[in-house]
C-alpha positions as CSV (number, residue, x, y, z in Angstrom):
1,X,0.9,19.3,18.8
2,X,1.5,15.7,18.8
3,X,3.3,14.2,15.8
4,X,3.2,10.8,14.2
5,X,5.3,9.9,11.4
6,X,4.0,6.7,9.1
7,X,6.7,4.8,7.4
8,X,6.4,1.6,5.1
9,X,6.9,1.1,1.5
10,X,4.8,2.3,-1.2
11,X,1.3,0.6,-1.8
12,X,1.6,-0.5,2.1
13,X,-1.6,1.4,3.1
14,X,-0.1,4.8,4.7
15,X,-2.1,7.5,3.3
16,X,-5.1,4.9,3.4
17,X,-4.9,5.0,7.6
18,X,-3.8,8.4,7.3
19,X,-7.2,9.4,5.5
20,X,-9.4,7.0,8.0
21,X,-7.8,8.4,10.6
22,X,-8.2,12.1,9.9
23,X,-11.9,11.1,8.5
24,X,-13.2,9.3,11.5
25,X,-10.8,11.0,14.4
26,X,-10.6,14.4,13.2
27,X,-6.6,14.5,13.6
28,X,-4.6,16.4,11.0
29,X,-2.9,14.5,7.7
30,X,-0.1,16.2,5.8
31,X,0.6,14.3,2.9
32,X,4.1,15.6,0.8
33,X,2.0,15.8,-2.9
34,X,-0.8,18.1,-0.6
35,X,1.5,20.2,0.6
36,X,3.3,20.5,-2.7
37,X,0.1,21.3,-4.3
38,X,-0.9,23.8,-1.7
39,X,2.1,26.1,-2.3
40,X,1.7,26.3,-5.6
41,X,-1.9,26.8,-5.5
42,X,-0.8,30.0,-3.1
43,X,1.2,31.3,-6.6
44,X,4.0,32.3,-3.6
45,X,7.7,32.6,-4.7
46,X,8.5,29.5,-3.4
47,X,5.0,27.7,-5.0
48,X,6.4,29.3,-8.4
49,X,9.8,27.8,-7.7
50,X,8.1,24.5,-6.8
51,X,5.8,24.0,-9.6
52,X,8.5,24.4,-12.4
53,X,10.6,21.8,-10.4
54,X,7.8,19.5,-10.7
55,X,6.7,20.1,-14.3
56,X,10.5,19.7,-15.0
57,X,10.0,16.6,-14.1
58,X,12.7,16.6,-10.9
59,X,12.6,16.2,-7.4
60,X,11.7,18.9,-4.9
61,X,15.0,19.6,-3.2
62,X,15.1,19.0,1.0
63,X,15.2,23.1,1.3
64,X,12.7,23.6,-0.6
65,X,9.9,20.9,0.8
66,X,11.0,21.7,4.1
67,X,9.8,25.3,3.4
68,X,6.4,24.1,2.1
69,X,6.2,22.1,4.9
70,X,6.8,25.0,7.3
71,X,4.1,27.1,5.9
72,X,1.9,24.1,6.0
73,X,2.3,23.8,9.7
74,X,2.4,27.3,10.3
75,X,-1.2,28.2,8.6
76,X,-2.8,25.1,10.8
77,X,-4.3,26.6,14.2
78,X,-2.9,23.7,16.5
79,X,-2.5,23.4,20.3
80,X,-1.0,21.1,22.5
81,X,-3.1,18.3,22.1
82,X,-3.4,18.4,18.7
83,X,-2.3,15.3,16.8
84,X,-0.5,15.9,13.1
85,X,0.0,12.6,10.7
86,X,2.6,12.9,8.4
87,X,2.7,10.8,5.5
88,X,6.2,11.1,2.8
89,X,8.3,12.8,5.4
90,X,10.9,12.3,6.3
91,X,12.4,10.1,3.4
92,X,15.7,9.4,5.0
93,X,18.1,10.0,7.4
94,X,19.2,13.8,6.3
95,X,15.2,14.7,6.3
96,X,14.4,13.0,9.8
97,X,17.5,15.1,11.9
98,X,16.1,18.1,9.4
99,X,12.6,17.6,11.0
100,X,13.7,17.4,14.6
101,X,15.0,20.7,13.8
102,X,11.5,22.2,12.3
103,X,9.1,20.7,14.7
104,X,11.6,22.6,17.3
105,X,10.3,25.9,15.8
106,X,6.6,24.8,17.2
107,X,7.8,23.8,20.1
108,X,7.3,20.3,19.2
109,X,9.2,16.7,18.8
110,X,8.2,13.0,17.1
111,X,6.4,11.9,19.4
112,X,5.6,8.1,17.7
113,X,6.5,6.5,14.5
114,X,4.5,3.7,13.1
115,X,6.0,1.2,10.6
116,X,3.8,-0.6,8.5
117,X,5.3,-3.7,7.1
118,X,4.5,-6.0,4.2
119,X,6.9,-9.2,2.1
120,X,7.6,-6.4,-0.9
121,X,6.9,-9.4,-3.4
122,X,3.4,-9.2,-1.8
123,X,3.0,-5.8,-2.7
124,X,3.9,-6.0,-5.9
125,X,1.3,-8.2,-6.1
126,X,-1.1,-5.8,-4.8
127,X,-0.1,-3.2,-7.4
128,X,-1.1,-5.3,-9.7
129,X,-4.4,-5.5,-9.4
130,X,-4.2,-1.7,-9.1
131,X,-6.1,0.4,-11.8
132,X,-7.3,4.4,-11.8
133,X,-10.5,5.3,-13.3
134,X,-9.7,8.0,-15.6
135,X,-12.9,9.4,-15.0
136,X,-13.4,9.5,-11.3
137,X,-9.9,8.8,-10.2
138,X,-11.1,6.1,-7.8
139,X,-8.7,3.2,-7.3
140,X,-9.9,-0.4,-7.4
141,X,-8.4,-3.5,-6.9
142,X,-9.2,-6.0,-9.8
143,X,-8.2,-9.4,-10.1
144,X,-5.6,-10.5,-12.8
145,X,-6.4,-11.6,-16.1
146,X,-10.0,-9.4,-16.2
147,X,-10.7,-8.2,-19.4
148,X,-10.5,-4.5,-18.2
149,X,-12.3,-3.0,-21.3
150,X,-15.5,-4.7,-20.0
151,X,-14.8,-3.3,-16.6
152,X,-16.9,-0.6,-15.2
153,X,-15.7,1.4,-12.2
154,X,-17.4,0.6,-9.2
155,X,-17.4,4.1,-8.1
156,X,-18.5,5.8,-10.8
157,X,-20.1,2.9,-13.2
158,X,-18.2,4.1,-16.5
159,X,-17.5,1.2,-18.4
160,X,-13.7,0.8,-20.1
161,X,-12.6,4.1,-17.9
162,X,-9.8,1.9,-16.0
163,X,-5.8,2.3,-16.6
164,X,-2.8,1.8,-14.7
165,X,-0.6,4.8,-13.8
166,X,3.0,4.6,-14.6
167,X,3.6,4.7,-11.1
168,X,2.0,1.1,-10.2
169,X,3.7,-0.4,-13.6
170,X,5.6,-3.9,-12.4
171,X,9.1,-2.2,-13.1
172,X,8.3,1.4,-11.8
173,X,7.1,-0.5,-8.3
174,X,10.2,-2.4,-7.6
175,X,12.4,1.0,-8.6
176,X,10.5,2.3,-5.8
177,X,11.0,-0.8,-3.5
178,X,14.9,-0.3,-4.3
179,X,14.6,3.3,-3.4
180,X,12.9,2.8,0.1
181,X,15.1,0.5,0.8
182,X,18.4,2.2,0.5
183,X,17.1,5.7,1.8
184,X,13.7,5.2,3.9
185,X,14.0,1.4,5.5
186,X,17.3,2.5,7.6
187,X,14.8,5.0,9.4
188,X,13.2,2.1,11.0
189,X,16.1,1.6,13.1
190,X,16.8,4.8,13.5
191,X,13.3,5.7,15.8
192,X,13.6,2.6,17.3
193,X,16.6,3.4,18.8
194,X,14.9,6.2,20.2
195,X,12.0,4.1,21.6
196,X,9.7,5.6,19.2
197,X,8.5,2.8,16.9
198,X,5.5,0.8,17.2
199,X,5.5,-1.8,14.2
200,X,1.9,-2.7,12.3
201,X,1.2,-5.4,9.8
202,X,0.4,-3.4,6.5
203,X,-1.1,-6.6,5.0
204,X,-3.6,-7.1,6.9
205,X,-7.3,-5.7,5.9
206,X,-7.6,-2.0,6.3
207,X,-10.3,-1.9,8.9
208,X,-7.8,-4.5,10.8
209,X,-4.9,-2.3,10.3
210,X,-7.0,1.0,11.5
211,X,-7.9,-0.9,14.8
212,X,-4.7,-1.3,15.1
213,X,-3.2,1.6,15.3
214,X,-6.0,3.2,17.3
215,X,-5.1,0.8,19.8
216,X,-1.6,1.6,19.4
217,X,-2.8,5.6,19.9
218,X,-4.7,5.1,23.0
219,X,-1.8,3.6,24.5
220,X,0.3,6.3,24.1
């Protein structure tokens, strides 16, 4: 299999390429909250060990996600050409060497990292104009100062239905910036020193962004 590994900061638009890829290309996506959710919907040990973790409200430990990640890989049916998106892994440093030594087991390597980039205070921007439909779960982006009680989802057409998750809260975002800074951004240089980072504009429109990185892909 070929691997690609999308980093950027949250709210940049990975899982959004990772799903229009997948969609439209028919490559693989593993997301870290799918495969989380996988193992524990297999009620394995290791799911049972994961799920109280999560509704303990901790982190996963490395050992532990690398393990659901293993299973993951291992009940895909993959051959050579076969190309794997992952999305939320590695996080840092520890993870990526961690990685190298899992994608051994498949007889496998990185074989391109793509770094989408955005101004941060841009993004936060972005997040908020954020909101979940609590009915649908669709995400939409609504301009500031909308009187969202008199907002219907555009998915779904339920009228008042739309919220912000604590996650895309002002405070809770640059938290997160902090975080991807200290442990994920140094990753950056890291696969560019081994000549395997190609760098994409996250800011641009989504379609812009996909053609993009297909062009980036057909490249390689």
């Amino acid at each position: 299999m070929k691997v690609i590994i999308f980093l950027g900061p949250p709210g940049v638009g990975k899982g959004t390429q990772c799903s229009l890829l997948s969609s439209r290309l028919g490559v693989k996506h593993i997301s870290t909250g799918a495969i989380i959710r996988q193992e524990i919907a297999s009620e394995s040990a290791l799911g049972l060990k994961v799920k109280g973790i999560v509704e303990s409200g901790h982190l996963i430990d490395d050992k532990s996600m690398f393990l659901c990640l293993e299973n993951a890989l291992s009940s895909m049916t993959l051959n050579q050409n076969d190309i794997v998106l992952m999305d939320g892994i590695p996080r840092n440093l520890s993870q990526a060497k961690e990685f190298d030594s899992l994608l051994s087991k498949f007889s496998s390597k990185v074989d391109l990292v793509l770094s989408l980039t955005a101004d941060l205070e841009k993004l936060v921007e972005r997040f908020e104009r954020r909101w979940t439909c609590s009915a649908c779960g669709k995400v939409d982006s609504i301009v500031a100062h909308t009187d969202i009680s008199k907002y219907s989802c555009v998915s779904c057409g339920k009228l008042g239905s739309m919220f912000r998750r604590k996650d895309d809260e002002p405070e809770t975002v640059r938290r997160r910036f902090t975080v991807y800074q200290q442990e994920t951004f140094p990753l950056v240089s890291y696969y560019a020193d081994r000549k395997l980072l190609s760098i994409v504009d996250g800011l641009k429109s989504p379609e812009i962004v996909y053609a993009e990185i297909v062009s980036i892909l057909m490249r390689k």
